[in-house]
N, C-alpha and C positions, 0 to 999 in steps of 0.2 A: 545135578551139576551146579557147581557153585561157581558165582562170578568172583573176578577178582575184587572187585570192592566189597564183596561178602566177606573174601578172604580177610584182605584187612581190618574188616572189623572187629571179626571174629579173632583176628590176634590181637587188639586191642582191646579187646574183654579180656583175655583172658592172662594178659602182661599184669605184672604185678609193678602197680607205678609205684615210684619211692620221691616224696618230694625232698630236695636238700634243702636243708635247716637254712634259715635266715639268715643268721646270725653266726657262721661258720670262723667267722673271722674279721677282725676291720683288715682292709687291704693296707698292704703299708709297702715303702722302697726297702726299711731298713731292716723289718723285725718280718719272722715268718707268722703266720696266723695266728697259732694261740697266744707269741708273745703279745702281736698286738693288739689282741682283743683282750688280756689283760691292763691296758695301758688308759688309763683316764684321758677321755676325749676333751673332757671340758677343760682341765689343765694344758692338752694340748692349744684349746685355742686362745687360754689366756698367754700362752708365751706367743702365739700368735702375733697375737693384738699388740702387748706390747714391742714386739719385731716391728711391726706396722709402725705404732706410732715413733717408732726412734726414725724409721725413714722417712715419713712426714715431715719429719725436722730439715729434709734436706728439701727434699722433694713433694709438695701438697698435692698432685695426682695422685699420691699411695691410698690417700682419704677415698677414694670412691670404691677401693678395695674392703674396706669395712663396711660398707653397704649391702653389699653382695655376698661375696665370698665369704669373709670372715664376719657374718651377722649369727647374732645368736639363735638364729631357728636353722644355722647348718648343725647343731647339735641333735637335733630332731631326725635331721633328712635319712632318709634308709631307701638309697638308690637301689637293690634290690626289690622293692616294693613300685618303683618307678618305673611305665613304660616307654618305647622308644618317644612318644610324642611329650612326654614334658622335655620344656627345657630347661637347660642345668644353668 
């Protein structure tokens, strides 16, 4: 007689696991997946940046948004690979 945590495991051998791809898509509001994982990130944060500095012009708080946010090693970040405990 098999216990239930036997059971478990033994359907967990024997599940066929499928990991999802990394890189399935950049998430975006406008574009569905594949448009936007065709879409050049780095171009995106050049218009960025300069959005940013045209606000600067009014407003110099906008400057600590380049720090953070809009720094160039967000071109790197693959929050998929990211668990709950970094912070964003």
């Amino acid at each position: 007689m098999t216990t239930e945590l036997q059971r478990q495991i033994n359907t967990l051998r024997n599940a066929s696991i499928i990991a999802k791809p990394i890189n399935h898509g950049r998430p975006s509001l406008f574009l569905d997946p594949k448009e936007a994982n065709g879409v050049d990130i780095s171009a995106v944060l050049d218009s960025a940046l300069f959005g940013l500095s045209t606000l600067q012009q009014y407003d110099k708080r906008f400057a600590d948004y380049s720090v953070e946010l809009f720094h160039v090693s967000s071109l790197s970040f693959q929050r998929e690979l990211k668990t709950a405990e970094v912070s964003y």
